[in-house]
Backbone as a printed PyTorch tensor [residue, N CA C, xyz], in Angstrom:
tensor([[[ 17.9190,  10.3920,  16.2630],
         [ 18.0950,   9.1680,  15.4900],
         [ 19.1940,   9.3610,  14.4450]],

        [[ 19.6560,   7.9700,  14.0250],
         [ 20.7020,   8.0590,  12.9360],
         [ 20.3390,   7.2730,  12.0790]],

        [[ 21.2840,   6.9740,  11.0120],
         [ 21.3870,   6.4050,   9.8260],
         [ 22.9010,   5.8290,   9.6060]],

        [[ 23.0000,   4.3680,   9.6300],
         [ 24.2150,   4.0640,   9.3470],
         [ 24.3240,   3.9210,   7.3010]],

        [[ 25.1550,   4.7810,   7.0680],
         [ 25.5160,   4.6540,   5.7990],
         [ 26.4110,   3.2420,   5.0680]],

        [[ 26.4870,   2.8920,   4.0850],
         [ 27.3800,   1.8260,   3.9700],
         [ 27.5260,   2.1030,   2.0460]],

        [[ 29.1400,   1.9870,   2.0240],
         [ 29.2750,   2.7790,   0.5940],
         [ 30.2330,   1.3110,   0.0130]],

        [[ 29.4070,   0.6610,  -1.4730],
         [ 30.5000,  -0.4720,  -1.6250],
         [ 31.0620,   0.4250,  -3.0710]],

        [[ 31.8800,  -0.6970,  -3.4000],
         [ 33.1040,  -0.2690,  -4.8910],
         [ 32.5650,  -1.5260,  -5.2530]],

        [[ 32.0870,  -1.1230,  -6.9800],
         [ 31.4380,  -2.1180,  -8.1740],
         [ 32.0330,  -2.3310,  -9.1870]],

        [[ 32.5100,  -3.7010,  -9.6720],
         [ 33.3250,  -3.9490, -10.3700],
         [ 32.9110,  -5.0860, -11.7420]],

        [[ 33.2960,  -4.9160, -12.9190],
         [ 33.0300,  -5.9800, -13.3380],
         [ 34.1040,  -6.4990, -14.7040]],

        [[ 33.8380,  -7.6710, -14.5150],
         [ 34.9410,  -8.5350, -15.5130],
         [ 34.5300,  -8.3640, -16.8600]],

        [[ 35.5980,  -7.8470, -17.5420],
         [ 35.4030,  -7.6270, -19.1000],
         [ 35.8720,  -8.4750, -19.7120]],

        [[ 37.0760,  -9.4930, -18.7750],
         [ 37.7220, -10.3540, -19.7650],
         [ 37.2700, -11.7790, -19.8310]],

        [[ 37.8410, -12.5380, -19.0520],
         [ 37.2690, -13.9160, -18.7990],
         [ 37.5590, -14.5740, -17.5290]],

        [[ 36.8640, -15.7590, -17.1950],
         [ 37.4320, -15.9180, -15.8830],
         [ 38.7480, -16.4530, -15.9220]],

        [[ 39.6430, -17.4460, -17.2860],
         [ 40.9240, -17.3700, -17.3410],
         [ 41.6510, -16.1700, -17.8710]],

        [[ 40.7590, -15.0430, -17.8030],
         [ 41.8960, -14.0880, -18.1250],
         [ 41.1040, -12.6070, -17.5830]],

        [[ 40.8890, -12.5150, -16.4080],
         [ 40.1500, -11.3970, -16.7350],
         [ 40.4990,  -9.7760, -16.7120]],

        [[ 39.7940,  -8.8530, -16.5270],
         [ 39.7900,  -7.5240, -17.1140],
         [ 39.2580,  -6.6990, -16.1000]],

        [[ 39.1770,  -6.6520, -14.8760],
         [ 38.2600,  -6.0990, -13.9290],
         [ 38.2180,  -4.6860, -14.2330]],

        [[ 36.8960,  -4.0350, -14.3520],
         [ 37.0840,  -2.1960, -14.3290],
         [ 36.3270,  -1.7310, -13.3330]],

        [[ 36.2820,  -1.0870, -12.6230],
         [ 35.6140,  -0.3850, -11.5270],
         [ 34.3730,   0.1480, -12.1240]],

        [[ 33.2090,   0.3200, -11.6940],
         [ 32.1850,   0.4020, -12.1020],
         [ 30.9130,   1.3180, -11.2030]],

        [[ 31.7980,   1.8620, -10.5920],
         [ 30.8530,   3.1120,  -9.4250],
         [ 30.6120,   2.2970,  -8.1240]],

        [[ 29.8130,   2.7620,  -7.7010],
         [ 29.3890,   2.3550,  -6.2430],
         [ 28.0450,   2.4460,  -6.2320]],

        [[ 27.7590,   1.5240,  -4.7330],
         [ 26.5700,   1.7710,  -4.5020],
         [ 26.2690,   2.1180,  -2.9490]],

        [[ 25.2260,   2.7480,  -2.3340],
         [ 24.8910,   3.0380,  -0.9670],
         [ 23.7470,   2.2380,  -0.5300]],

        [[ 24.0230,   1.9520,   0.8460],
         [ 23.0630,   1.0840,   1.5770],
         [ 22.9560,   2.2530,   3.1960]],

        [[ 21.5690,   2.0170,   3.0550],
         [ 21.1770,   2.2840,   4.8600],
         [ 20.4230,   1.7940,   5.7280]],

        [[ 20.7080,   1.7000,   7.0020],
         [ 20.3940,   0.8000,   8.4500],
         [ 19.5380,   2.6420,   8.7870]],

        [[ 17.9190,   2.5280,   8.8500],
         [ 17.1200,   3.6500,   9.3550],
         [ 17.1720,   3.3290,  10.6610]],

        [[ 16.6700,   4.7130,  11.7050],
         [ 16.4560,   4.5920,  12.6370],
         [ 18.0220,   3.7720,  14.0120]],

        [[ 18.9600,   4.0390,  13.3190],
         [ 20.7860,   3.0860,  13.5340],
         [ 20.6580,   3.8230,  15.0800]],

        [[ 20.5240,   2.6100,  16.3720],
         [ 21.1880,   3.2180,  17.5530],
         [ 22.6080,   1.9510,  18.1730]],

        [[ 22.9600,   1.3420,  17.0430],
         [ 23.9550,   0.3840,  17.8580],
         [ 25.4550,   1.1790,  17.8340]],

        [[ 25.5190,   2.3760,  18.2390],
         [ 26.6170,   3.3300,  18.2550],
         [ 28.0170,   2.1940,  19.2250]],

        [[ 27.9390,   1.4810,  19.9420],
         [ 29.1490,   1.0150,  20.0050],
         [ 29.4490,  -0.5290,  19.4750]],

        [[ 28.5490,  -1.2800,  18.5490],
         [ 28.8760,  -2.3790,  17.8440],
         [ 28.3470,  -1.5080,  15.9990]],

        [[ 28.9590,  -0.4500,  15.6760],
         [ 28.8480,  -0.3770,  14.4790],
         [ 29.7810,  -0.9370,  13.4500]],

        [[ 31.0430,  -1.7190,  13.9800],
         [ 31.6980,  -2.7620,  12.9600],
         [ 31.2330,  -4.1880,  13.2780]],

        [[ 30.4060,  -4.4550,  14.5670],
         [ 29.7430,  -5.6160,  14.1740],
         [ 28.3760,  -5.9890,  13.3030]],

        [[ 27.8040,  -4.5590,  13.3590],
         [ 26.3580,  -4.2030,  12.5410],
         [ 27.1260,  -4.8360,  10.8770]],

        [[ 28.0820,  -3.6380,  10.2610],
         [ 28.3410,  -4.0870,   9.3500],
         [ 28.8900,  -5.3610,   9.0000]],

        [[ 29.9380,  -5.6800,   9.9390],
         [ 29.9730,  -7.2630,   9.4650],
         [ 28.9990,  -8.3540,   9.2180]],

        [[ 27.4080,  -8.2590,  10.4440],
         [ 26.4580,  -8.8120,  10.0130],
         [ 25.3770,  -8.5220,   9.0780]],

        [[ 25.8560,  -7.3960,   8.2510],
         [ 25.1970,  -7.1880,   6.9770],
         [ 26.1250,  -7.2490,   5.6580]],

        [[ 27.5400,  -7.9740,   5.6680],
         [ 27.9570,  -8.3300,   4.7150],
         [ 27.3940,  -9.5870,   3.7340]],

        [[ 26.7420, -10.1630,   4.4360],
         [ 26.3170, -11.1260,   3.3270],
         [ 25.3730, -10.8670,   2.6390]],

        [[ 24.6460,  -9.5060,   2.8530],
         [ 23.1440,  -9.0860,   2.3700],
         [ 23.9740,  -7.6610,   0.8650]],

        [[ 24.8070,  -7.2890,   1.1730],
         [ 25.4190,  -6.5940,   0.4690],
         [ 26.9000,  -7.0390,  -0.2910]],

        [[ 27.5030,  -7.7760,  -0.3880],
         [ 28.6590,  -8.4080,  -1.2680],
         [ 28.5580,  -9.5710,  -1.7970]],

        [[ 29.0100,  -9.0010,  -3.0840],
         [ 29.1570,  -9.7050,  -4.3180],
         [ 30.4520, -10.6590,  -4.5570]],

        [[ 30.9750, -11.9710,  -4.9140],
         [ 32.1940, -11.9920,  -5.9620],
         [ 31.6030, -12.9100,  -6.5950]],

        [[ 31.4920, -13.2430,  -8.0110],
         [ 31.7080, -14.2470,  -8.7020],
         [ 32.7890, -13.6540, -10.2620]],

        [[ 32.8760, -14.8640, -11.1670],
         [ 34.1020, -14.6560, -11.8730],
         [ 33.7330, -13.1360, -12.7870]],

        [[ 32.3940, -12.8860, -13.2950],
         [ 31.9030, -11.2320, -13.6710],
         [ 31.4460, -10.3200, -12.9680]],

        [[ 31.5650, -10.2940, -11.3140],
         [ 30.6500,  -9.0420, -11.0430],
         [ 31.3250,  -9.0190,  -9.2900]],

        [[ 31.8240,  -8.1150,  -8.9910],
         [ 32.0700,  -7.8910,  -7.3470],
         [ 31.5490,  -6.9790,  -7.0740]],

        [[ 31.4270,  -6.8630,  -5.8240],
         [ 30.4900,  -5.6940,  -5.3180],
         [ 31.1330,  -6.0670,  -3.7610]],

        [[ 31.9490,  -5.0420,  -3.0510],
         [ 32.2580,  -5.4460,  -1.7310],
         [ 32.5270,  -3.8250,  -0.9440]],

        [[ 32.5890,  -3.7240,   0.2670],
         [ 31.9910,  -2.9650,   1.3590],
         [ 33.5410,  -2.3840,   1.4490]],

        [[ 33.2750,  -0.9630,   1.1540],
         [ 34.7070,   0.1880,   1.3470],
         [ 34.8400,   0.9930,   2.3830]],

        [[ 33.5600,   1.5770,   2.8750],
         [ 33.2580,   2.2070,   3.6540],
         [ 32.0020,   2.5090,   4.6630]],

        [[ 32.1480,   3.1250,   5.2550],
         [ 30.7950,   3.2350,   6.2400],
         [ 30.5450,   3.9690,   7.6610]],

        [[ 29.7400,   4.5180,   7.5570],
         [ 29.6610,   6.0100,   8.7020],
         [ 28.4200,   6.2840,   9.4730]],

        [[ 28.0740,   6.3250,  10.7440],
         [ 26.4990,   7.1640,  11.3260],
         [ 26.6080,   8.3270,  10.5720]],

        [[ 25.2610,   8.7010,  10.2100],
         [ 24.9420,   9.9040,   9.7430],
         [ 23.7680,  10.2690,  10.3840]],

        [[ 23.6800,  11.4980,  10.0270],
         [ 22.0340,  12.2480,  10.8130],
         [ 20.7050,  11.4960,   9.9930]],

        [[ 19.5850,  11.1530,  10.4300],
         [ 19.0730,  10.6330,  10.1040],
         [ 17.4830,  10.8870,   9.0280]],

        [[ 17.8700,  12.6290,   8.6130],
         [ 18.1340,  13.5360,   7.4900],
         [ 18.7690,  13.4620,   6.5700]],

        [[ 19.5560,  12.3770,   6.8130],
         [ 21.0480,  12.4520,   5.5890],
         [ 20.5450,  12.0890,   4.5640]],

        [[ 21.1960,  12.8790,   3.2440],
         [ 20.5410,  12.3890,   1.7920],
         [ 21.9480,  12.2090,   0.8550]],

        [[ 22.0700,  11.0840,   0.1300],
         [ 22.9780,  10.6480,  -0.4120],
         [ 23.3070,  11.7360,  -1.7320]],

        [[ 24.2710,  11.8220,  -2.4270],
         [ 24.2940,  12.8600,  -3.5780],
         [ 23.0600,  12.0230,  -5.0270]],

        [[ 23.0530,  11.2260,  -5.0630],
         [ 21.8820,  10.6240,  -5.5470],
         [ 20.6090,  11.1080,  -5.2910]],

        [[ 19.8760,  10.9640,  -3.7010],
         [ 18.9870,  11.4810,  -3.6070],
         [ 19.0760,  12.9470,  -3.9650]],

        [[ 19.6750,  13.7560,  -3.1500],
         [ 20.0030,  14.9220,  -3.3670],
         [ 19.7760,  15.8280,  -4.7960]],

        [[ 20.3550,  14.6850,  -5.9150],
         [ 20.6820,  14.8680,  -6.9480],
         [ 18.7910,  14.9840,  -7.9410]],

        [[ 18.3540,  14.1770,  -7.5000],
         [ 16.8280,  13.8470,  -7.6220],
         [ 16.3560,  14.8070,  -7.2630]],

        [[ 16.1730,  15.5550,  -5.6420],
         [ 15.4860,  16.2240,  -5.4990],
         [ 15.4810,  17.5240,  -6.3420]],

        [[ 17.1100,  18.0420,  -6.4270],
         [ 17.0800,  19.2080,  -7.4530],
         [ 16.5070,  19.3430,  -8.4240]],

        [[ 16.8580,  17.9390,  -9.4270],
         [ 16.4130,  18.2940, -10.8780],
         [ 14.8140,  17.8770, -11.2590]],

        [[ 14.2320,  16.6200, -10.2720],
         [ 12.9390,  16.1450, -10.4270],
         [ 12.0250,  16.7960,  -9.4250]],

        [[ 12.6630,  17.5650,  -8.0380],
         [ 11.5770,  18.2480,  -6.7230],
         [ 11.3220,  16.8550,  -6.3140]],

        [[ 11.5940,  15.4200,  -6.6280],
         [ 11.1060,  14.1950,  -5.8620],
         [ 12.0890,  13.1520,  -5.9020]],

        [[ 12.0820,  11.9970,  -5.1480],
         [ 13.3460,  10.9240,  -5.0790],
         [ 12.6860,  10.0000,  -5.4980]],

        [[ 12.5960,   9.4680,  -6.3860],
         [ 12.3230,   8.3710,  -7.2160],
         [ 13.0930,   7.2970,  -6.7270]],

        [[ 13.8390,   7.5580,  -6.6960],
         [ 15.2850,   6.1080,  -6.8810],
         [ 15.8400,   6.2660,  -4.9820]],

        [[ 15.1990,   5.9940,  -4.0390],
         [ 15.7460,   6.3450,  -3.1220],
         [ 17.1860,   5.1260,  -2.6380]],

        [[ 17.9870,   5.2450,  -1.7240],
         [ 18.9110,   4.4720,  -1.2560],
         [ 18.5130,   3.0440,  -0.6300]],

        [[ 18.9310,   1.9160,  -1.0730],
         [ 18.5700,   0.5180,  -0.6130],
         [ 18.9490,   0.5400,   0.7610]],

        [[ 17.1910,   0.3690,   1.5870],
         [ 17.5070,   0.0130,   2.4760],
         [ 17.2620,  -1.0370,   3.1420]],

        [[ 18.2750,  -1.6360,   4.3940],
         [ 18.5970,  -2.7360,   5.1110],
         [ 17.9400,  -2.8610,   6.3680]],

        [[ 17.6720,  -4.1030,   6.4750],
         [ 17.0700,  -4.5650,   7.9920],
         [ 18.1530,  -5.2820,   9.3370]],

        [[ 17.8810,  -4.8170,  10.2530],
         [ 18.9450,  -5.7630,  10.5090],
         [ 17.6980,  -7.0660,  11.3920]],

        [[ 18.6070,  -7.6970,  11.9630],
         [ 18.1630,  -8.8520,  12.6070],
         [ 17.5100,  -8.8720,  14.0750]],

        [[ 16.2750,  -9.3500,  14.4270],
         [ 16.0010,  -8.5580,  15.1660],
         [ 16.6030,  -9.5040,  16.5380]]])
């Protein structure tokens, strides 16, 4: 089994909507468990863009990247959890697709 990963870039307006200020603001990760659509994986993501992107005049949030991974895979977040807490509290948002 796999895990399709999906990594967006977070942004938000400091200035105004007639003038604004955009600053980058980290990212976030999304995952598709159990991922076997290995030859429509740019149509998977295209039909999960509307469940994951953002624009309005303060806040974007839109889709940079995205990869199968083993379905073991742990984000540096989780990862990051397990070291310092031994548990994942905060695990990675995950997605359904359509059945």
């Amino acid at each position: 089994m796999a895990k399709l990963l999906i990594v967006t870039q977070v942004l938000e307006n400091y200035g105004s909507e007639a003038n604004p200020f955009w600053k980058a603001k980290g990212s976030s990760e999304y995952v598709v468990k159990n991922f076997t659509a290995f030859t429509a994986v740019n149509a998977t993501v295209q039909s999960l863009r509307h469940e994951i992107e953002i624009d309005n005049p303060l806040y974007s949030e839109y889709i940079v990247s995205w990869e199968v991974v083993d379905n073991d895979y742990l984000t540096d977040f989780e990862r990051s959890q397990l070291e310092y807490e031994g548990r994942i509290d905060f695990p990675t948002t995950e997605l359904e697709l359509a059945a």
